[in-house]
N, C-alpha and C positions, 0 to 999 in steps of 0.2 A: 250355662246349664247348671243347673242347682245337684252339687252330689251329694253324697250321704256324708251329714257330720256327725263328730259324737259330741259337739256343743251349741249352745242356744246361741253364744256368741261368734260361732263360725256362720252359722245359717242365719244372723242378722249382715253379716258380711257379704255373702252370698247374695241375700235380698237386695240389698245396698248396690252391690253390682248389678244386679240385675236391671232394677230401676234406673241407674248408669245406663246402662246398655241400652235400654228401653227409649233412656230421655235422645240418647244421639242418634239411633233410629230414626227418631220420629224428627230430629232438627234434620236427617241427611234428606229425610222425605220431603219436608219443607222445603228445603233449600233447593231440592229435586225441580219440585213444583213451583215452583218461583223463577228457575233457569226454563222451564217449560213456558213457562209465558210469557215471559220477556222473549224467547224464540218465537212465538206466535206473533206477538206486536211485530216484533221487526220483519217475519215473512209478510206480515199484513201491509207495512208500510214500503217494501220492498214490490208487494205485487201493484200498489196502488201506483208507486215510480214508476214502474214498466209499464203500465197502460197509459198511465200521459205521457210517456215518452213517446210509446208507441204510437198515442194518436197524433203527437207530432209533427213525427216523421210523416203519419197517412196526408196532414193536413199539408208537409211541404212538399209531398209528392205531387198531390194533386195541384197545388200551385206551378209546380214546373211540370208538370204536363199542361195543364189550361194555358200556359204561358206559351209555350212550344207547341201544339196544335194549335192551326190556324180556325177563325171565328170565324164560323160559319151565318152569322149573325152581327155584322163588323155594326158597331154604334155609328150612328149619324150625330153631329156636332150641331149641337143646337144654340143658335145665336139669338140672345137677347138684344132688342132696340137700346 
């Protein structure tokens, strides 16, 4: 906050701070936004693991279920001369 001086060289000090103030501001914001994003990538690639793991899992369910129900449809063995 800029108070009331009684010199030009207190209120370039002032200023001086100010612009201080201003410049680390504006880096914590940066740096804000930057830890925002790199959060986003990693939920992104966090959601992408969980859905092929997920499908995974669906695909070895389904294997040991098809495996474990009997075939309704048993193959015939077919014999080449």
């Amino acid at each position: 906050m800029i108070k009331q001086s009684s010199t030009i060289e207190e209120l370039q000090n002032q200023l001086i701070s100010s612009h201080r103030d201003f410049d680390l501001a504006i880096e914590r914001q940066k740096k804000s936004a930057s830890e925002a994003e790199e959060a986003r990538i990693f939920a992104e690639d966090l959601e992408r693991s969980f859905n092929n793991l997920q499908r995974t899992v669906l695909r070895i369910q389904d294997k040991i279920s098809s495996h474990n129900s009997p075939n309704p449809y048993p193959s015939k063995r077919v014999s080449f001369p």
